[in-house]
N, C-alpha and C positions, 0 to 999 in steps of 0.2 A: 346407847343407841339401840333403839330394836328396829328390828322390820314388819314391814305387813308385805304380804301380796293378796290380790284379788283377781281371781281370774276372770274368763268372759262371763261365767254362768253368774256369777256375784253383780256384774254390772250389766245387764242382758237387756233391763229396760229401767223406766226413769225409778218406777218403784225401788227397785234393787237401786239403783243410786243413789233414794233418800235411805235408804237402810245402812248402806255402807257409810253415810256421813254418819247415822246413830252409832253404827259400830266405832267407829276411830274418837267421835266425841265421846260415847262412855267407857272406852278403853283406858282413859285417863293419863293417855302418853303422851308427853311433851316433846319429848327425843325421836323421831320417828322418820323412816324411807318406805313410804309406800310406793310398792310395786304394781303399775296397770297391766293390764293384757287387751285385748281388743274385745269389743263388746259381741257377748253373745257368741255366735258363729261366723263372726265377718272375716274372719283370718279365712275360712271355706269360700267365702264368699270372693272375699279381694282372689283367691286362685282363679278363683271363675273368669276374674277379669285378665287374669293371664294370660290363663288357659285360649281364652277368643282372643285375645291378641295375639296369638302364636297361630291359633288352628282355623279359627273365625275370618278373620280380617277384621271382627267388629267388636269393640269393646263397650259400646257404649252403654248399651241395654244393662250388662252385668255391670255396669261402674253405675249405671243411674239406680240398679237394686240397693248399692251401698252407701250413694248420697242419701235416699228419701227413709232409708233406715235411720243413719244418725238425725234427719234433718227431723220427723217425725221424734224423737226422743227429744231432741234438743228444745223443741218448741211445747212438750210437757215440763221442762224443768225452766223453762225461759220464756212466759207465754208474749211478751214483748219482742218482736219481730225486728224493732230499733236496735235489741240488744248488740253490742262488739261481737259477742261470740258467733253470730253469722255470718257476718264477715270474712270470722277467723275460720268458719268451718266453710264456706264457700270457696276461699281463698287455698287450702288446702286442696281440695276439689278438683282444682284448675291447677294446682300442680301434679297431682295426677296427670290428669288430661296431657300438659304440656310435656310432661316427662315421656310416654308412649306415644306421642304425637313426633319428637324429634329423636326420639331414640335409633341409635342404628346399632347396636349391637344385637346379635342373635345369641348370644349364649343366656338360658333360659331362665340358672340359676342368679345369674347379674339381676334380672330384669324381673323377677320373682322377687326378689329381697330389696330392689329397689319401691315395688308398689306394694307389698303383704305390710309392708315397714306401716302401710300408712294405720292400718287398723289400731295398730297402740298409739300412734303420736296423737290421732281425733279424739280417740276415749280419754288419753288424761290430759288433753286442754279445754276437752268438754267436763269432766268431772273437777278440774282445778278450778275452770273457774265457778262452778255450782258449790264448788267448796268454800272459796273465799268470801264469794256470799252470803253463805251463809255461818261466817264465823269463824270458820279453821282459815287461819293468815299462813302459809309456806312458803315456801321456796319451788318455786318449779324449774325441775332442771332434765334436759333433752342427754337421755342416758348414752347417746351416742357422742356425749362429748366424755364420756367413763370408761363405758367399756371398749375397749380397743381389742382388734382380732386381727388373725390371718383373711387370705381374700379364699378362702374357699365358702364360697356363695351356700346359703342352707342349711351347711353345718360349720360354722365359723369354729373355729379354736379360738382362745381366752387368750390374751396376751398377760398374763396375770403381773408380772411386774411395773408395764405400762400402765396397766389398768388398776394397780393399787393406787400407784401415782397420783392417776387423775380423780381417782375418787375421794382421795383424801385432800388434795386439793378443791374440790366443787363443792363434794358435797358441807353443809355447817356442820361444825360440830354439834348445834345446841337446836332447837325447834323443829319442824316439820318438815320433807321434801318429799316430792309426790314427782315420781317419774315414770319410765316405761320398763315391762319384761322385753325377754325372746330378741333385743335388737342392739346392736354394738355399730361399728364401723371400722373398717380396717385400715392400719397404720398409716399407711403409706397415700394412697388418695384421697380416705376419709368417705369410700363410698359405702351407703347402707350394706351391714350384716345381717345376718341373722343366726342363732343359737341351736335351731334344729327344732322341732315341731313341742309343744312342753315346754320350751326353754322360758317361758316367764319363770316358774319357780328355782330357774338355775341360775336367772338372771338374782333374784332375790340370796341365792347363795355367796353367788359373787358380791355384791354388797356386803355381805354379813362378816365375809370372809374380812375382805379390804377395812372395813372398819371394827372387826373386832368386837363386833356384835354380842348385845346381851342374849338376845333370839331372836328366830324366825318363826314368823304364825304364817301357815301359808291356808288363808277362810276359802270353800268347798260349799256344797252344795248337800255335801256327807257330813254325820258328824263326829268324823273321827277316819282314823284306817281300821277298815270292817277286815276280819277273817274272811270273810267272801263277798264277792261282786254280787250285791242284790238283785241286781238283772236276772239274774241266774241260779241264786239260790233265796228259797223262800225266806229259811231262818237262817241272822249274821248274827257277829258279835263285836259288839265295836273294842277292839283294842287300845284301852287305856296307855298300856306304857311299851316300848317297843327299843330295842338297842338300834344303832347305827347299824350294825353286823346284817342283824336280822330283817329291816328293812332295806338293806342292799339285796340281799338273797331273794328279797320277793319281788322286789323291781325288777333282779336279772330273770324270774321266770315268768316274769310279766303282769304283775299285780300294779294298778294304775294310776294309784292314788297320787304318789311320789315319783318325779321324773329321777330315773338313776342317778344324770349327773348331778344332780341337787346334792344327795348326801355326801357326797367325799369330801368340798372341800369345809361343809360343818363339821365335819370327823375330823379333819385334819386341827381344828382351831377349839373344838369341843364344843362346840355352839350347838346348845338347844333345839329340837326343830318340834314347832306344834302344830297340828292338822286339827280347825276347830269346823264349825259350820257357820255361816253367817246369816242363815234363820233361825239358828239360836245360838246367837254368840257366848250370854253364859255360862253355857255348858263348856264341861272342861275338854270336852276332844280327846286328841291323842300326843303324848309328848314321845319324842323317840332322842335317845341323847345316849352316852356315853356308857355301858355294862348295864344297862339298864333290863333287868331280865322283862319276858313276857308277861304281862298281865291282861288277861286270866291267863292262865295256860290251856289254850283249846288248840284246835285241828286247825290249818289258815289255807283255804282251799283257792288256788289260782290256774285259770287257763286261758289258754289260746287258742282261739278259732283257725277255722281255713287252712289249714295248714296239710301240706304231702308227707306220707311217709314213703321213704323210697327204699327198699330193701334188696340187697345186693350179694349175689355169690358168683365167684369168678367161673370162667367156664371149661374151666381144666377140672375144679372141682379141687383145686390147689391149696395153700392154705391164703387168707387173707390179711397176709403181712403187709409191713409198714409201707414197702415200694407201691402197693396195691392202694390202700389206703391215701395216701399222699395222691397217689393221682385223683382217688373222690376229690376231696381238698381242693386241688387247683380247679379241679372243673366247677366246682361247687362256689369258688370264688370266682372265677371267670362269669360265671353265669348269675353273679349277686344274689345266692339262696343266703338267707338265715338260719345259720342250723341252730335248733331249737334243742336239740336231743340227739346221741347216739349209743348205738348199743353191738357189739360186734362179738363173735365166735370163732373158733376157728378157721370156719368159710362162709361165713356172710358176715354182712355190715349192714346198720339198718340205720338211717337217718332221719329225723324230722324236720322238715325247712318246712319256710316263709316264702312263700312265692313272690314277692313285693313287684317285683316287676314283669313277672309275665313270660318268663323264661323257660318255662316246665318243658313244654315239648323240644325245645333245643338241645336245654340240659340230657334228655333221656337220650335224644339221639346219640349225643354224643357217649352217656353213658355204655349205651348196647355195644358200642365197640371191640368192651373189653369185657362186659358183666354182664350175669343174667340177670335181668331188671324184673322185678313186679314194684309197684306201686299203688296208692290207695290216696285217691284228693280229699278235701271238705273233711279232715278228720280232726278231732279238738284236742291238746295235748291239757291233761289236768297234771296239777305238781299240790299234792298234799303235802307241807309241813307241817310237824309235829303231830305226827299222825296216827290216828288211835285204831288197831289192827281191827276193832269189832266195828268201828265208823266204816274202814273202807270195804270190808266185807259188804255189809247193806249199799256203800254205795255203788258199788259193782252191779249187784243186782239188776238183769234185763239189759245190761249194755253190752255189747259187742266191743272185748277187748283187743286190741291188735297188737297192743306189747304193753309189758310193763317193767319195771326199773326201780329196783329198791336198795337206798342206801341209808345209813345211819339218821334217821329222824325226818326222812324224806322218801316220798313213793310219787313217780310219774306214770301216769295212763294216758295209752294214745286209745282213743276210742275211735268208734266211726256209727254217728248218731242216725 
């Protein structure tokens, strides 16, 4: 058994959906679980409809953006209007509707995972049945009767023993099954989960895992895991071969290709993982598997935007020991920063976080209590791997550094652009 995923970008319009039927029909695989993700950007889009259900009072507008989107695609791949499938997509629709209409619960994350759910379930009953039709006979099966989680809403945990269970039970061992990422249901009421933002490709691990999978191709829009995010740098290189190890490392400093929790459990089972393109499937992409060294050996440059550095010296001028420290920590978790970086001396400590929730000026207040505060916003944390001393010389060049961090085959720069 292998896997596929394909995320939103692969199925965004109907084009891309006759593409992906090319890709899985000349891929020559008869053994196969592919993976949906919700089309395009509607996963942004279904929040929308949240969102005014919480803050609006009115959903209607941002839930009709997300019918006349799928309803427009479906009637390029379906031009018969008679067809079941609109039905089936209409019918979906009005469960929406009815779910936010009698829902009394207020907790945001329940009711987020109850409607974002729907983005994966329309794209692959809309893509299952374009498939059938056209030739690929499967199995379509509703991944929420597999994967089984806790109830913590948005970022479910994996039940992984329940969830080998039911996977090994559902899914065939032999021919095709085309089901959904990013969605589970938790044990107990069986009400929609969800894996955390990315989690299609995690979902695809958890399959691979439970059945002991030949490999995972998870098709991109890229064609391959590049050395550097080409938004941002003019010349990449696309990384042929990649270890486990070293693709963990560049997920944890935020390289985007590969959602973190993807690779532990193929590491754990040794399964294969490949990053191909689906505008050009032939091509071989990138494989990341098991001691697999670096190919080529280049520089692999990753960062992160927006980001605060907050830098810190007590105000005795004392030294910055661990009771000190530990108090950054609780505060820094009390107030949900991401620390991204730190770096500390004698009597300062300097940190880099993520502001993800809008907490900055709380946090500081609270900080000035005990510390003398400077800080610096909008600043970009770059993490060069394998890093060639005369590359980051030039790339230094005209930026304004505000710390840097250099250890054994790794150099981080907090700039401020």
């Amino acid at each position: 058994m292998k896997i596929f995923k394909f995320g939103g970008a692969s199925i965004k319009d109907a084009a891309n959906v006759r593409n992906i039927l090319s890709t899985v029909k000349n891929s020559g695989e008869k053994d196969l679980v592919v993976v949906f993700s919700a089309m395009g950007k509607i996963t942004n889009a279904l929040e929308r409809v949240v969102d005014d259900y919480f803050h609006a009072g009115d959903f209607q507008d941002s839930l009709k953006f997300v019918h006349d989107f799928h309803l427009e695609l479906t009637l390029e791949l379906f031009p018969d209007k008679a067809h079941p499938v609109y039905s089936e997509l209409e019918g979906r629709f009005y469960e929406i509707g009815r779910f936010l209409k009698s829902n009394r619960s207020k907790n945001h994350a329940f009711v987020y995972d109850q409607v974002v759910s729907f983005g994966e379930i329309i794209s692959s009953k809309i893509i299952s049945t374009y498939f059938r039709e056209n030739g690929i006979q499967h199995t379509f099966l509703d991944v929420r009767e597999c994967i089984k989680t806790d109830d913590h809403f948005r970022e479910a945990q994996v039940d992984w023993d329940l969830s080998e269970r039911k996977i090994l039970e559902k899914v065939p061992s032999n021919g095709i099954t085309i089901t959904q990422g990013f969605l589970g249901s938790e044990n107990i009421n069986n009400f929609t989960t969800t894996l955390g933002r990315e989690g299609s490709d995690y979902s695809a691990a958890v399959f691979a895992y439970c059945l002991k999978a030949e490999s995972v191709t998870i098709w991109k829009d890229v064609p391959g895991v590049l050395n550097a995010d080409p938004r941002y740098f003019a010349e990449t290189r696309l990384l042929s071969k990649i270890s486990y190890r070293e693709a963990i490392e560049m997920a944890f400093y935020g390289a985007s290709v590969i959602h973190p929790k993807t690779l532990q459990p193929l590491q754990r089972r040794g399964i294969p993982l490949y990053v191909k393109s689906f505008i050009f499937p032939l091509e071989s992409g990138t494989c990341v598997g098991e001691g697999v060294a670096l190919e080529p050996q280049v520089s692999c440059y990753i960062l992160k935007k927006n980001l605060v550095l907050i830098s810190l010296s007590s105000l005795d001028f004392s030294f910055m020991m661990e009771d000190n420290i530990g108090d950054v920590f609780k505060l820094l978790h009390q107030h949900k920063m991401k620390v991204e970086l730190i770096q500390n001396s004698a009597i300062s400590f300097s940190v880099c976080v993520s502001d993800k929730f809008g907490n900055l000026d709380a946090l500081l207040t609270h900080l000035r209590e005990k510390f003398s505060v400077k800080w610096n916003e909008d600043v970009t944390l770059y993490t060069v791997r394998h890093f060639d001393p005369i590359e980051i010389k030039a790339f230094r060049e005209n930026k304004r550094i505000l710390l840097k961090q250099e250890t054994l085959g790794t150099v981080q720069l907090v700039i401020k652009e």
